[in-house]
Residue frames as qw, qx, qy, qz and C-alpha x, y, z in Angstrom:
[[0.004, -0.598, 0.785, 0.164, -31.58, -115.92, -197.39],
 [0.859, 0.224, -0.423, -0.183, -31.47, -119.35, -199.09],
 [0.863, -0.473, 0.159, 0.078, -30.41, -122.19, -197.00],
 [0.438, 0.762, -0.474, 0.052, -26.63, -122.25, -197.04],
 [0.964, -0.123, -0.050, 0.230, -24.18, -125.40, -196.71],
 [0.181, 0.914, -0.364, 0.023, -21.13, -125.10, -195.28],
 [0.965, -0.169, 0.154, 0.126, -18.33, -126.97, -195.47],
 [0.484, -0.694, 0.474, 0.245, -14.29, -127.54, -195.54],
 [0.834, 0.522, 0.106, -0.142, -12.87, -127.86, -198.87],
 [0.616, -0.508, 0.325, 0.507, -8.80, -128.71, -199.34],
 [0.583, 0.776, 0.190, 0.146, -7.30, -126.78, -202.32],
 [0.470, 0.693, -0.294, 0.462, -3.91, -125.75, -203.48],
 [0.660, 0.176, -0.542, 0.490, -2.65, -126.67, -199.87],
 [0.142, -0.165, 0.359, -0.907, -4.58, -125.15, -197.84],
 [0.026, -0.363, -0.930, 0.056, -8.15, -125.58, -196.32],
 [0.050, -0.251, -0.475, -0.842, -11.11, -123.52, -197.76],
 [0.277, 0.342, 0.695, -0.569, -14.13, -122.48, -195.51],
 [0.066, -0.090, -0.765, -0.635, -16.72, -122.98, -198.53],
 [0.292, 0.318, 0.377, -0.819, -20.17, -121.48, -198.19],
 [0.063, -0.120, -0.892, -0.432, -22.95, -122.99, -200.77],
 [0.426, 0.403, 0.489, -0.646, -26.50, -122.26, -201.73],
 [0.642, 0.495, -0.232, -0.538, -28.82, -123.56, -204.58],
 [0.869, 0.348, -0.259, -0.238, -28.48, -126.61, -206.45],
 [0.402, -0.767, 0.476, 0.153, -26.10, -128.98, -205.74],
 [0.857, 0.049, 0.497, 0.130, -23.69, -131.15, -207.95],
 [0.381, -0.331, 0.302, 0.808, -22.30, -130.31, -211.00],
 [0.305, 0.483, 0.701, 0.426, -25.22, -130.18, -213.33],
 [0.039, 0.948, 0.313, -0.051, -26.53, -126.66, -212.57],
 [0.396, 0.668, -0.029, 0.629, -24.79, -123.59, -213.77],
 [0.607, -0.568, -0.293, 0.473, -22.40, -121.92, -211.10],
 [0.234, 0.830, -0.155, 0.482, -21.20, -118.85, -209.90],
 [0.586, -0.138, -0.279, 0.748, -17.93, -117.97, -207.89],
 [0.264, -0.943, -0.068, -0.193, -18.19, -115.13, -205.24],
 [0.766, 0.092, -0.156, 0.617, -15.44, -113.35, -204.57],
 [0.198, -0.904, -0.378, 0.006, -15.26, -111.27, -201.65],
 [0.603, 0.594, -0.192, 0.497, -13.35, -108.49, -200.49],
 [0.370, -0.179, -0.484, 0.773, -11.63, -106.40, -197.04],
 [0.160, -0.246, 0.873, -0.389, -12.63, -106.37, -194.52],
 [0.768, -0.144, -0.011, -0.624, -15.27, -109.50, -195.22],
 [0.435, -0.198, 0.869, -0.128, -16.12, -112.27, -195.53],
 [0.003, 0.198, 0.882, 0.427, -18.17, -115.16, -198.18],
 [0.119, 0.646, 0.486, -0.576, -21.58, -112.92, -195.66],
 [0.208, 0.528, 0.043, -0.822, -21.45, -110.03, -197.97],
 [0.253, 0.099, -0.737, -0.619, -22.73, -112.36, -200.90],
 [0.170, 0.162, 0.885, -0.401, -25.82, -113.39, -199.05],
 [0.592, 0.465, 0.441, -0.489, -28.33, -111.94, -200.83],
 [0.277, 0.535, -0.655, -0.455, -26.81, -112.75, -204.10],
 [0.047, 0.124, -0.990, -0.054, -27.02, -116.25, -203.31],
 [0.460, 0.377, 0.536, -0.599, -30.50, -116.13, -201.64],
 [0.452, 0.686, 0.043, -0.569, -31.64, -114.80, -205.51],
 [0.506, 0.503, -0.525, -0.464, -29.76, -116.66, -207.44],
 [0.141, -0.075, 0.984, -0.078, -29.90, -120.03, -206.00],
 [0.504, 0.399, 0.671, -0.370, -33.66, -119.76, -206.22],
 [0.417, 0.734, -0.280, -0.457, -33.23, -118.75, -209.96],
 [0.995, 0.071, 0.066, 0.019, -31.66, -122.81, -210.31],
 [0.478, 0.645, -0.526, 0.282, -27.83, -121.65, -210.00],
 [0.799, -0.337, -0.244, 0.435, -25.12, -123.20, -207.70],
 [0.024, -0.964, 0.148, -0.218, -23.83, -120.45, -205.47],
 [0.793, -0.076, -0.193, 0.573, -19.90, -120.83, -204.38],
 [0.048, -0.903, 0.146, -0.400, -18.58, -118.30, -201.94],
 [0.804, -0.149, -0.254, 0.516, -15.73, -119.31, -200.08],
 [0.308, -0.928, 0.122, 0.169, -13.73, -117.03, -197.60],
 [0.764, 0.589, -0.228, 0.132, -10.67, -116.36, -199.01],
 [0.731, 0.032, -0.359, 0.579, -6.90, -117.18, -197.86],
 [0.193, -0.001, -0.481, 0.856, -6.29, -115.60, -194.24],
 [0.430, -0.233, 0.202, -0.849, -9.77, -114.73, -193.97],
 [0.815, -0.122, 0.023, -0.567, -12.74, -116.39, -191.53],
 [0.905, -0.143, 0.351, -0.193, -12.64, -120.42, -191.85],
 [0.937, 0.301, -0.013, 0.178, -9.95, -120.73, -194.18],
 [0.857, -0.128, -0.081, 0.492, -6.28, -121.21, -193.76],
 [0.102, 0.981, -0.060, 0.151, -4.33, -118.01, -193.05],
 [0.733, 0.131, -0.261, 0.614, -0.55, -118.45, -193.80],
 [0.583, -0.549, -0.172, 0.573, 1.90, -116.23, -191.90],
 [0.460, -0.358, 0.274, 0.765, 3.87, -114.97, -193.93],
 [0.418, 0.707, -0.006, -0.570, 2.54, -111.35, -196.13],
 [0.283, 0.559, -0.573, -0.529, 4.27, -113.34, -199.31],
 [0.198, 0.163, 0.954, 0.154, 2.14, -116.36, -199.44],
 [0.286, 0.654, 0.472, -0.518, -0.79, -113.89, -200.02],
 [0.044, -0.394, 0.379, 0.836, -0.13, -113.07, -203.78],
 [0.717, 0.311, -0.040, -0.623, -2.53, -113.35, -206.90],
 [0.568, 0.235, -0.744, -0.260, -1.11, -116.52, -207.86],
 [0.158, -0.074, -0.908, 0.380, -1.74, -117.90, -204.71],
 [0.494, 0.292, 0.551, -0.606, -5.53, -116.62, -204.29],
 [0.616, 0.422, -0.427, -0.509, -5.86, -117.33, -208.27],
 [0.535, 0.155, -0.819, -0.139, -4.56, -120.47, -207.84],
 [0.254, 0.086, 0.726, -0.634, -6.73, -121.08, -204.47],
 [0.580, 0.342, 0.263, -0.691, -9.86, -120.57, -206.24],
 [0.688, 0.276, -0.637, -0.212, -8.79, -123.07, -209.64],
 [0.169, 0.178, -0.924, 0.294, -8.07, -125.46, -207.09],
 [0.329, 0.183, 0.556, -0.741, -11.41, -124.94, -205.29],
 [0.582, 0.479, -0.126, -0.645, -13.01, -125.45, -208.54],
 [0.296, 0.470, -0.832, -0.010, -11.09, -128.47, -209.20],
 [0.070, -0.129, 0.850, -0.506, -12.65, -130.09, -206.38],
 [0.575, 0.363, 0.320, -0.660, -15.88, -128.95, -206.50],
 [0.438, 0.163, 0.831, 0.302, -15.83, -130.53, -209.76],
 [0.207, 0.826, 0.286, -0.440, -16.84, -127.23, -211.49],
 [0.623, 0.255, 0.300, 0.676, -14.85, -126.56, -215.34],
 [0.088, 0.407, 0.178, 0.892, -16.74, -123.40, -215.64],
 [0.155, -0.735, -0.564, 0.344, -18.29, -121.10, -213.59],
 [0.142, 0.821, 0.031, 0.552, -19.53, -117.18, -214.17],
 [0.489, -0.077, -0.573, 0.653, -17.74, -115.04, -211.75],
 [0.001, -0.820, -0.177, -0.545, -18.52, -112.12, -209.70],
 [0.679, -0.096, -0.359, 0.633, -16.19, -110.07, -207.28],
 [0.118, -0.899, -0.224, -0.358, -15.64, -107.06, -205.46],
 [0.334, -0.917, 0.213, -0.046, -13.25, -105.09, -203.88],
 [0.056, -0.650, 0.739, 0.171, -10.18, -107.11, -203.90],
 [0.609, 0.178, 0.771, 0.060, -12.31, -110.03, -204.69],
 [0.588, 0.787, 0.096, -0.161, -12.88, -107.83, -207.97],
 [0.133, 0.780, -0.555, -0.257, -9.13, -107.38, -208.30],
 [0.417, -0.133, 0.897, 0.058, -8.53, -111.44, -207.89],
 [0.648, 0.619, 0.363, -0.256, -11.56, -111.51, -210.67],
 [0.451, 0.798, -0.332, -0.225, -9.57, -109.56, -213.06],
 [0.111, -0.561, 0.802, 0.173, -6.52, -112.02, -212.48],
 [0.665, 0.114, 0.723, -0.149, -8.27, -114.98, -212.36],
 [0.701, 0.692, 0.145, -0.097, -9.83, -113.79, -216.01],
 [0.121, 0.803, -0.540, -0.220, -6.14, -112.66, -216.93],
 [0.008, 0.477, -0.849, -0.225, -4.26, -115.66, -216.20],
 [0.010, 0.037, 0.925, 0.378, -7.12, -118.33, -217.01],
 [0.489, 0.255, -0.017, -0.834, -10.07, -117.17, -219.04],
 [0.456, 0.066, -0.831, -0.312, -10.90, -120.94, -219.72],
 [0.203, -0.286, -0.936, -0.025, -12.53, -121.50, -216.60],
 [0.240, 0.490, 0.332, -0.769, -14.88, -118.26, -216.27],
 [0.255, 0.642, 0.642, 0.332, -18.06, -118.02, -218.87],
 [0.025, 0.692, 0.063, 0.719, -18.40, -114.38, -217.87],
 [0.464, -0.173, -0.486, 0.720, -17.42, -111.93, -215.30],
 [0.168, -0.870, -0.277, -0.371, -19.56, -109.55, -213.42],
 [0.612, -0.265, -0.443, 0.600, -17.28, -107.04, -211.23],
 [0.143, -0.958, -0.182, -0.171, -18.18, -104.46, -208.81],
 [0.362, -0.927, -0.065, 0.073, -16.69, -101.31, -207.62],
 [0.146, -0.807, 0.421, 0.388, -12.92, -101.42, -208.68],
 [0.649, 0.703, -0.204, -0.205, -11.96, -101.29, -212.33],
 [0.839, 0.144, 0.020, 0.524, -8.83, -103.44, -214.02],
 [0.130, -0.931, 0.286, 0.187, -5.70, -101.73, -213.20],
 [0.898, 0.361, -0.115, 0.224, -3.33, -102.79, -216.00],
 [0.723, -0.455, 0.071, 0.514, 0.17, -102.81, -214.58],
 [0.152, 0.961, -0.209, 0.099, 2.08, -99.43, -215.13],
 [0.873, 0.302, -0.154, 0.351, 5.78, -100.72, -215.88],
 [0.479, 0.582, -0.202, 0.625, 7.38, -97.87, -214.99],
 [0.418, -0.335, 0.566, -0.626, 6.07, -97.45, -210.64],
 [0.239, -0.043, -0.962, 0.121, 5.40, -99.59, -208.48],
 [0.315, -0.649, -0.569, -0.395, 2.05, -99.67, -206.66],
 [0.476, -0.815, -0.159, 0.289, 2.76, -98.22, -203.11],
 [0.451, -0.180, 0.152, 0.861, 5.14, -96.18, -204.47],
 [0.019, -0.391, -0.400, -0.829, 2.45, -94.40, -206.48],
 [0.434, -0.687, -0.583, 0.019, 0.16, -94.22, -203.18],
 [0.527, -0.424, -0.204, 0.708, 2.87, -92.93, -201.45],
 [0.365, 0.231, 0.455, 0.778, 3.17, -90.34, -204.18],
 [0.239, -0.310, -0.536, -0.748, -0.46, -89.20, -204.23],
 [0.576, -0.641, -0.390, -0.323, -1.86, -90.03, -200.87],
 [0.036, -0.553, 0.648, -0.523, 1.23, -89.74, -198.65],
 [0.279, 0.150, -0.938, 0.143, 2.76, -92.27, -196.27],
 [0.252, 0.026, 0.734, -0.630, -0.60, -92.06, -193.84],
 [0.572, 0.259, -0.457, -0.630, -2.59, -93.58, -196.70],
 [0.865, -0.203, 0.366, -0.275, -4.02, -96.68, -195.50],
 [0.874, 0.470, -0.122, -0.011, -2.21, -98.67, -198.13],
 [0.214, 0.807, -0.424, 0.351, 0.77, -96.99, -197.13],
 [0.451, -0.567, 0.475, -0.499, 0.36, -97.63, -193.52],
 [0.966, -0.043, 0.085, -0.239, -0.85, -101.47, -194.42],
 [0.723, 0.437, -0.473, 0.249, 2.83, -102.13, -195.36],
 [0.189, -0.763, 0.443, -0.432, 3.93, -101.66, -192.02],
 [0.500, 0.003, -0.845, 0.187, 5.03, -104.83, -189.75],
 [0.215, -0.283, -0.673, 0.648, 2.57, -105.33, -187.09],
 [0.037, -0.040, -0.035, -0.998, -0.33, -102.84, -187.94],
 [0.519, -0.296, -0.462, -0.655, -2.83, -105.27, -187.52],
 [0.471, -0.451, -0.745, 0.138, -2.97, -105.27, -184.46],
 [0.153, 0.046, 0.144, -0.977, -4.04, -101.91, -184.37],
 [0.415, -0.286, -0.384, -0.774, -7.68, -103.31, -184.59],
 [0.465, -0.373, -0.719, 0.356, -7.43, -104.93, -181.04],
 [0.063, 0.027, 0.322, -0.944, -7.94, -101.15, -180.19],
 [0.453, -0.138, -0.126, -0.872, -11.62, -101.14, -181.60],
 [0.583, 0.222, 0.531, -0.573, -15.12, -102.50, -180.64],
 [0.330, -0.139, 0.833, 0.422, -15.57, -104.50, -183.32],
 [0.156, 0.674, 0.716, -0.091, -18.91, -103.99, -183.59],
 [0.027, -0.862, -0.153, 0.483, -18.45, -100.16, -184.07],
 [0.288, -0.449, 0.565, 0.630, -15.91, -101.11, -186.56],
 [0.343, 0.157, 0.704, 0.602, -17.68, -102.37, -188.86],
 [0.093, 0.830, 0.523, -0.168, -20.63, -99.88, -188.38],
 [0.024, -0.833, 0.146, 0.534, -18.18, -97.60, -189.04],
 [0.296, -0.373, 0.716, 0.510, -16.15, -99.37, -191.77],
 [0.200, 0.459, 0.829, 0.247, -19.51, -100.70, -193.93],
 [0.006, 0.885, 0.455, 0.101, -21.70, -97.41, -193.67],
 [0.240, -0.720, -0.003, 0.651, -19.55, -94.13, -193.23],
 [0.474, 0.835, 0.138, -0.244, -20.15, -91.65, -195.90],
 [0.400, 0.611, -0.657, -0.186, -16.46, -91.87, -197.77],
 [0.998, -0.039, -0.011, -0.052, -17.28, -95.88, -198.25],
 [0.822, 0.439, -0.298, 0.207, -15.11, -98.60, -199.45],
 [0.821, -0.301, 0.014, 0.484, -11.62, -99.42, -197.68],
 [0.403, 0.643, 0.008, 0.651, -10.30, -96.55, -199.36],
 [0.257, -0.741, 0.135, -0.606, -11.33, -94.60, -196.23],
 [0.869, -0.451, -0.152, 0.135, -9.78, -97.03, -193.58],
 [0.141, 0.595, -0.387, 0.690, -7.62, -94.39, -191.65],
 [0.654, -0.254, -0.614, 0.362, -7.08, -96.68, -188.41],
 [0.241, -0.042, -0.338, 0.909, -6.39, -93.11, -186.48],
 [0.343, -0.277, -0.153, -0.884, -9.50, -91.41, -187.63],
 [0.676, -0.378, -0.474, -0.420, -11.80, -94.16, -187.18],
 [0.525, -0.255, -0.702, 0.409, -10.26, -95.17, -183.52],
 [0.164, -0.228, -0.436, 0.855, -10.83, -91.27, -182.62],
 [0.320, -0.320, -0.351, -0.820, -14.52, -91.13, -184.13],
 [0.057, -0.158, -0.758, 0.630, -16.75, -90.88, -180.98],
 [0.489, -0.006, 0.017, -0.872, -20.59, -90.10, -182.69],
 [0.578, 0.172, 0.765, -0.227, -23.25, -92.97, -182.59],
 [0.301, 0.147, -0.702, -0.628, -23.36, -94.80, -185.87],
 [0.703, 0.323, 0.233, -0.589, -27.22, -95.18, -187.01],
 [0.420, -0.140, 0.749, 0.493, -27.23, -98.28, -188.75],
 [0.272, 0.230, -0.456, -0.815, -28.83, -98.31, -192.40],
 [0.839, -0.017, 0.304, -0.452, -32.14, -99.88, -193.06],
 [0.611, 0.679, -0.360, -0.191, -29.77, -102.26, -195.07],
 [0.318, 0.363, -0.764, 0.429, -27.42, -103.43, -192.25],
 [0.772, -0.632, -0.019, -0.065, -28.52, -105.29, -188.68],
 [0.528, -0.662, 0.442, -0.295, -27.25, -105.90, -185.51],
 [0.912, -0.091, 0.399, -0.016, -26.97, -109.62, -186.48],
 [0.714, 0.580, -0.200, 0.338, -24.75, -108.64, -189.82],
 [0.289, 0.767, -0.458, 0.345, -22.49, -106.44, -188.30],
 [0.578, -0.618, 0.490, -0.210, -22.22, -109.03, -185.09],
 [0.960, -0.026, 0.247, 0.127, -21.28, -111.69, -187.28],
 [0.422, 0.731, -0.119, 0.522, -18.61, -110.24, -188.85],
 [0.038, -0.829, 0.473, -0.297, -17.14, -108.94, -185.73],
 [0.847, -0.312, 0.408, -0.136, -17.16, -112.80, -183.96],
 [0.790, 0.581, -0.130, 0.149, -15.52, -113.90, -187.43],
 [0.451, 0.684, -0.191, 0.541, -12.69, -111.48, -187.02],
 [0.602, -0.687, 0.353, -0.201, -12.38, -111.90, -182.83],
 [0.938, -0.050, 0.246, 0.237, -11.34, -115.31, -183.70],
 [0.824, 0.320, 0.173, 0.434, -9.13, -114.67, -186.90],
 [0.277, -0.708, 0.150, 0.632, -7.54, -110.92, -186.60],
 [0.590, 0.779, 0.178, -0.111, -6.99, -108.82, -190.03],
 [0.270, -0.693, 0.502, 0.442, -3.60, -110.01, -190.87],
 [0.603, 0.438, 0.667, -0.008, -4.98, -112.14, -193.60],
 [0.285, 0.892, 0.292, -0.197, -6.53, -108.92, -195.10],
 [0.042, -0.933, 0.176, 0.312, -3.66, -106.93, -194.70],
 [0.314, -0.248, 0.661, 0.634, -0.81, -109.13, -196.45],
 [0.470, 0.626, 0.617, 0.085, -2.89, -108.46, -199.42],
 [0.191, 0.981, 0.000, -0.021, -2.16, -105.04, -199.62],
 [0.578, -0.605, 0.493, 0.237, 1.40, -106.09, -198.26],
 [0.703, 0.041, 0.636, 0.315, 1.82, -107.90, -201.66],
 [0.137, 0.835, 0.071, -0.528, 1.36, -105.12, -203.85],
 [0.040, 0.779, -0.532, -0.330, 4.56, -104.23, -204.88],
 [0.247, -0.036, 0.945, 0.209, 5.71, -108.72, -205.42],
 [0.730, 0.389, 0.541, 0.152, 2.28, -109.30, -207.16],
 [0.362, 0.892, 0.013, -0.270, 3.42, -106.14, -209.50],
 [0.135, -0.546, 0.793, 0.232, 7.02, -107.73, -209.89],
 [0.316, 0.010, 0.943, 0.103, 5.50, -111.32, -210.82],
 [0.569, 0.597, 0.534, -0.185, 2.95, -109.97, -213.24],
 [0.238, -0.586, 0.535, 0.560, 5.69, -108.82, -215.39],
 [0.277, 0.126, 0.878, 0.369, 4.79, -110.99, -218.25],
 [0.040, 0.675, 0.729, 0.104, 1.30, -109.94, -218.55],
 [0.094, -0.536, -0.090, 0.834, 2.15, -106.51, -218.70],
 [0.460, 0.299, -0.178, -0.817, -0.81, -105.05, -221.59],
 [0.087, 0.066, 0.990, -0.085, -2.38, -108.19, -221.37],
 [0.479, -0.253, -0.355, -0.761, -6.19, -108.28, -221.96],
 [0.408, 0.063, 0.729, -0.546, -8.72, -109.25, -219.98],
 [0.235, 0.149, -0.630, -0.725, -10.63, -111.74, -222.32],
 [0.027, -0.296, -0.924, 0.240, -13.62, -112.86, -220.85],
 [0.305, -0.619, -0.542, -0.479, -17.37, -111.69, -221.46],
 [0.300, -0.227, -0.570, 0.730, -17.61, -108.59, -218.39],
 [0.295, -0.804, -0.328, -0.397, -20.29, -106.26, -216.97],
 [0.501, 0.081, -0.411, 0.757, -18.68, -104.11, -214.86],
 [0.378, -0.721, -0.472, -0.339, -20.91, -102.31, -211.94],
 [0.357, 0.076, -0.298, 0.882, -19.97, -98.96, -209.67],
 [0.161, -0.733, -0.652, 0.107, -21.66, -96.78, -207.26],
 [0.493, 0.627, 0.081, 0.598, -21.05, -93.59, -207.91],
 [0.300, -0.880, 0.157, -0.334, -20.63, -92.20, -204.15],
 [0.952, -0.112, 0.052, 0.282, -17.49, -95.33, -204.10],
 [0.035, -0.895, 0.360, 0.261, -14.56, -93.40, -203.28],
 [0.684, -0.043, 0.686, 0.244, -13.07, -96.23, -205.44],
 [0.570, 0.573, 0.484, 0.335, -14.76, -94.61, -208.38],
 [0.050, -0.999, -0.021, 0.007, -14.06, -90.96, -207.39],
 [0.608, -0.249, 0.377, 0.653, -9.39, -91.98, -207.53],
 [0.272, 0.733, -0.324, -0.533, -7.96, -89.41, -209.70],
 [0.107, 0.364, -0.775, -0.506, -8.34, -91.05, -213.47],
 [0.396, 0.159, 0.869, -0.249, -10.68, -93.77, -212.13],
 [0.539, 0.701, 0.418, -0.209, -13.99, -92.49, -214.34],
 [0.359, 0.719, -0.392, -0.448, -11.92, -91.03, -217.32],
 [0.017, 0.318, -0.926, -0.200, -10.61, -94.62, -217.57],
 [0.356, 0.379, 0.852, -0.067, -13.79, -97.16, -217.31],
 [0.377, 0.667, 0.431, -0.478, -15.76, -93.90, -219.56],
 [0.248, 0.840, -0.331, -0.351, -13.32, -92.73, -222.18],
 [0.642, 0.602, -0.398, -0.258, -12.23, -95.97, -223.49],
 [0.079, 0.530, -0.817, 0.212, -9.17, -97.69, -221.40],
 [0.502, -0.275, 0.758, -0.315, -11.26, -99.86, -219.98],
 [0.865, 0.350, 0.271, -0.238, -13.04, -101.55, -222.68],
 [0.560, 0.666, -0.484, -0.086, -9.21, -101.30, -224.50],
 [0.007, 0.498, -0.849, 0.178, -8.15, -103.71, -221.83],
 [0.384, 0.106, 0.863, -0.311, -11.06, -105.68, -221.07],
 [0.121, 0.188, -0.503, -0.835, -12.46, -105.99, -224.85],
 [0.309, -0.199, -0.877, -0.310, -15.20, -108.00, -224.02],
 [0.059, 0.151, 0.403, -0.901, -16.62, -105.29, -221.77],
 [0.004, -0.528, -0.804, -0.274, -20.32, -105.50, -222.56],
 [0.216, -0.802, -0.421, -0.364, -21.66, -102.86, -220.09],
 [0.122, 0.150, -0.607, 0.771, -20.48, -100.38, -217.37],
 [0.383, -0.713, -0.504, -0.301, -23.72, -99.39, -214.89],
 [0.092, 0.056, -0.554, 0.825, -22.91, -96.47, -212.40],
 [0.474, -0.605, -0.629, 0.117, -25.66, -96.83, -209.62],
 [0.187, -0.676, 0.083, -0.708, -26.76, -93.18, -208.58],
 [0.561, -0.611, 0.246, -0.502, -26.55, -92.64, -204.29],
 [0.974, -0.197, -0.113, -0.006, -24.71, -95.92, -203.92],
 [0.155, -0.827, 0.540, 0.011, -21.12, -96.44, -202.06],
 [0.207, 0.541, -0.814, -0.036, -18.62, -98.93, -201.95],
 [0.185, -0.092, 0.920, -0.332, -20.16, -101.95, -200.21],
 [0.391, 0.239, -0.076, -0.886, -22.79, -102.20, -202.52],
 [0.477, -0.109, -0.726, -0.483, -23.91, -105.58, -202.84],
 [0.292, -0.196, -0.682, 0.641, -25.25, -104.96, -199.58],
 [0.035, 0.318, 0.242, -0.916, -26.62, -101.58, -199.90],
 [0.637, 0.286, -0.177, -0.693, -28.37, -101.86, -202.90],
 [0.394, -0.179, 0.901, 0.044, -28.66, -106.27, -202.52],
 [0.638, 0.241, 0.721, 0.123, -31.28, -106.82, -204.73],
 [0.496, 0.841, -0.187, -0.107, -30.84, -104.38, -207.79],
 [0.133, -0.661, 0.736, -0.058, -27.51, -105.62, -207.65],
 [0.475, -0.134, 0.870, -0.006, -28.59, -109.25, -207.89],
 [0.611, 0.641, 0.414, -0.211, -31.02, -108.46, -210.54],
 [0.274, 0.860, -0.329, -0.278, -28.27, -107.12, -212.57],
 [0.018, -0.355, 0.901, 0.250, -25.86, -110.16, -212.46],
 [0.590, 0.234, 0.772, -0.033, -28.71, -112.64, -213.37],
 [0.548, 0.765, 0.137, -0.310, -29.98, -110.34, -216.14],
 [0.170, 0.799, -0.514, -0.262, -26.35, -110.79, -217.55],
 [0.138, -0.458, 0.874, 0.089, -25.29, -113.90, -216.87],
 [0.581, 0.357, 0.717, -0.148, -28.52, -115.54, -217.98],
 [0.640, 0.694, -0.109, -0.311, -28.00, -114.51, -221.50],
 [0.035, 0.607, -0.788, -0.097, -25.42, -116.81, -221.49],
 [0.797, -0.276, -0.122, -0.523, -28.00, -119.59, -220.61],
 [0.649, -0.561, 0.458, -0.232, -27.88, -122.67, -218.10],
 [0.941, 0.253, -0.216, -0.058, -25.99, -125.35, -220.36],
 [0.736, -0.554, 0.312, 0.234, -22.67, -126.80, -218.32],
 [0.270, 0.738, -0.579, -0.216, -18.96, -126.62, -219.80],
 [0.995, -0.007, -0.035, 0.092, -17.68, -129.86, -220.71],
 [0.311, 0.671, -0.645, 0.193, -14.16, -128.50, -220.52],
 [0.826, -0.092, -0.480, 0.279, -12.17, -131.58, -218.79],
 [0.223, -0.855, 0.358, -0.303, -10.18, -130.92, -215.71],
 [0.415, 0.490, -0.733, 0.223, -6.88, -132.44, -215.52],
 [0.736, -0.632, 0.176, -0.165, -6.74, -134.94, -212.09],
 [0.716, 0.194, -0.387, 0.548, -3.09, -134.53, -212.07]]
């Protein structure tokens, strides 16, 4: 790992636990990390490591309710305009017009919004593991879970008042050994019941330590995963307030990057959409897909430096010249 700076950054009313590696100031080309559940700004470590020594500024910041930064109460301060507009703020500060992005898991979904609702201050977007999901007018999102995965669907279950403190039951440590490395990856497979009544000894991967998965669990002693959950909790309100932008484009230069054992990629429709067209009709500036044989859901981890070799190769054809766009200091 590259030395990393860390530090407290106020933005859109809140306070930002801001992780940093590589260059500092505004003159070097930057990239926004954007992580996803259950992490933290950690699971971009070797990203940064590689690209900081490569002359970029790395920005990874924990997002709203998670780790060092502010975690309202209430599940309806957690929408995309509020982590979209967390992260323009954060940029604002930093004194950053443009940065490339790159995201994952729900930090991939906040990618896509971010590019939706302002594609002025991303140069290009590299996101793993879960495609644009253009807003379907006619259901709502947990209503189609419900549908298709019934009500004991983690999603389902995440609507629930009070469910997060079903993870005071676990060892934290076991959680995430179990939650990062069990064979159906990805949060998809976070069935609180199963995993509290698996009882086999998780081998970690030569990928994971003792020292990842113990940070991460000291993180989340402190903060608890109610953060996480209003995320999922907001579903249904960000799907009401994105009304407007219903067949919207995504218009931003994207490389999009999937493992292909990511039960993320394996949703019914998932690969007929990113292979057969839909995605590149919403996100027209789609450049490349790359599915990543034997890889799961947590994959800038698993596979950390193919993965990092994949967003420099992209985002360095863009080369290292700063945006002058202005930024308002109203």
């Amino acid at each position: 790992m590259a030395p990393v700076r860390h530090r407290q950054v106020e933005a859109n009313g809140i306070s930002m636990h801001v992780a940093e590696a590589g260059p500092e100031g505004a003159s070097a080309p930057a990239v926004l990390f954007v992580h996803g559940f259950p992490e933290l700004w950690y699971s971009w470590r070797h990203q940064m490591g590689y690209l900081a020594a490569r002359g970029y500024r790395c920005v990874a910041p924990d997002l709203r309710g998670y780790g060092g930064t502010t975690a309202p109460p209430e599940p309806s301060s957690y929408t995309v305009f509020h982590i979209v507009g967390d992260l323009i703020a954060l940029l604002d500060a930093l004194r950053l017009p443009q940065v490339f992005v790159v995201g994952h898991d729900w930090g991939a979904i906040v990618s896509w919004n971010l590019c939706l609702l302002r594609p002025d201050r991303v140069r290009a977007l590299v996101n793993l593991s879960v495609a644009f999901m253009p807003r379907r007018p006619g259901v709502k999102p947990v209503e189609y879970f419900r549908a298709s995965y019934g009500d004991d669907y983690y999603v389902c279950r995440f609507q629930e008042p009070g469910v997060e403190a079903e993870f005071t039951a676990f060892d934290l440590k076991n959680f995430f050994k179990l939650a990062l490395t069990v064979q159906t990856t990805g949060s998809s497979s976070m069935n609180l019941r199963k995993m509290q009544a698996y009882n086999k000894e998780i081998k970690l991967p030569s990928w994971l330590s003792e020292e990842d998965v113990s940070y991460l669990a000291s993180v989340y002693a402190k903060t608890g995963f109610a953060g996480g959950v209003n995320y999922y909790r907001c579903l249904d309100l960000n799907w009401e307030l994105m009304a407007p932008w219903t067949g919207a484009k995504v218009q931003v230069p994207t490389k999009f990057i999937v493992g292909d054992g990511d039960l993320a990629y394996h949703h019914p429709g998932v690969k007929s959409y990113i292979h057969k067209g839909g995605l590149k009709r919403d996100v027209p500036m789609l450049e490349e897909v790359v599915v990543i044989k034997g890889a799961g859901h947590f994959i800038q981890q698993e596979r950390a430096l193919e993965i990092s070799e994949h967003v420099y190769d992209y985002i360095k054809k863009f080369g290292t010249g700063v945006s002058t766009l202005k930024i308002s200091k109203l």
